[in-house]
C-alpha positions in Angstrom: 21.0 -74.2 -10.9 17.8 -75.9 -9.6 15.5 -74.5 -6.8 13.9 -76.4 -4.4 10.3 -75.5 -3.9 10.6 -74.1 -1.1 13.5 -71.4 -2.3 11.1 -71.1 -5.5 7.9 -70.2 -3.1 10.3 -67.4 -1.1 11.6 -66.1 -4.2 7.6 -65.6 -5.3 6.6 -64.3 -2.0 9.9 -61.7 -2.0 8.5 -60.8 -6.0 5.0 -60.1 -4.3 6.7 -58.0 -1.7 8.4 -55.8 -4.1 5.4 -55.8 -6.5 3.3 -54.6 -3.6 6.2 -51.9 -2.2 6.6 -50.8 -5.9 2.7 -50.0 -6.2 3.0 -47.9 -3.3 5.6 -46.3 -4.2 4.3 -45.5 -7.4 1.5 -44.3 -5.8 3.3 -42.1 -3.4 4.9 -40.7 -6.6 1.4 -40.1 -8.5 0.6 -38.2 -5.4 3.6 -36.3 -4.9 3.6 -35.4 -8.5 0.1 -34.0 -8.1 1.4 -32.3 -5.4 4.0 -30.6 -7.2 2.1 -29.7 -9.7 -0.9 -27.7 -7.4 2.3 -26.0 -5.4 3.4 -25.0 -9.0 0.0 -23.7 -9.9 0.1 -22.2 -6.5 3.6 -20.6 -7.5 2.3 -19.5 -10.8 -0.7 -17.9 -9.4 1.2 -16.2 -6.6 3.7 -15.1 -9.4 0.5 -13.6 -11.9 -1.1 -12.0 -8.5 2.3 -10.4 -7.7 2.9 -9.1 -11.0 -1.0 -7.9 -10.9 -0.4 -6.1 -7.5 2.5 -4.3 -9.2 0.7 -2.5 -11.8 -2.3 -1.6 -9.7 0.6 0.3 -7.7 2.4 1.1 -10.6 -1.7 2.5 -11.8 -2.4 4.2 -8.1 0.9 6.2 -8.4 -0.2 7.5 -11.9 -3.6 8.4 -10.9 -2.0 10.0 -7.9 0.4 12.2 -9.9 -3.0 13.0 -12.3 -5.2 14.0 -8.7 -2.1 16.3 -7.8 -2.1 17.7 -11.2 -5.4 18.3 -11.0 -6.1 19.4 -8.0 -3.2 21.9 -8.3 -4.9 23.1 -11.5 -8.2 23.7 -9.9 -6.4 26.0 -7.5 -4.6 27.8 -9.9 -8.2 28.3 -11.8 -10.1 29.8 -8.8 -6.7 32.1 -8.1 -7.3 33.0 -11.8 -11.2 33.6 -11.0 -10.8 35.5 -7.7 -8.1 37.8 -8.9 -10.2 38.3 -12.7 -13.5 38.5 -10.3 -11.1 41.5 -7.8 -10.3 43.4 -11.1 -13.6 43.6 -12.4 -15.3 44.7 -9.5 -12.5 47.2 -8.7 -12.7 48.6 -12.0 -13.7 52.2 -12.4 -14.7 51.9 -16.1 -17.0 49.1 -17.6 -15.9 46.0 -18.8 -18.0 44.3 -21.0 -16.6 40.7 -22.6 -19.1 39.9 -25.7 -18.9 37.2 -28.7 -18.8 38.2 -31.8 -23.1 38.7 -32.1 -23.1 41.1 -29.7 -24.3 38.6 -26.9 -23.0 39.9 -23.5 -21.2 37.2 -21.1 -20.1 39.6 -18.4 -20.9 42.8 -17.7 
């Protein structure tokens, strides 16, 4: 089958066509890709700042529990102290707490 020149130039200019859509496509493609990829390292991030937001809860709720522990401790302490403190001033006789060289802590 022979072309005439002028099918032969159409035939060129529809190759240049399609070279020309298939470079912008494949640029619409380079740039979707990078796309892609920055929502991924978006995904990823939000992912690792999810997961980092978890055990700061997860860490706040343990230091919570530690606070109440505490705090109820320190309230148990100065119940301890008041009702030693009521005792020893209430006593009739003398109580004396010492170490072991004689040294006199309270009196």
């Amino acid at each position: 089958m022979y072309l005439t020149m002028t099918e032969e130039k159409k035939l060129q200019n529809i190759i240049k066509e399609l070279k020309s859509e298939n470079s912008k496509l494949r640029e619409e493609l380079r740039i979707a890709q990078k796309a892609h990829a920055a929502s991924s390292g978006n995904n990823n991030f939000i992912k690792e700042l999810t997961l980092k937001t978890e055990e700061i809860r997860t860490q706040n709720e343990e230091i919570r529990a530690i606070n109440e522990e505490l705090v109820a401790t320190n309230e148990a302490l100065k119940e301890s102290e008041e009702h030693l403190s009521q005792i020893l001033d209430e006593s009739v006789d003398a109580i004396i707490h010492s170490d072991k060289t004689g040294q006199i802590f309270y009196a």
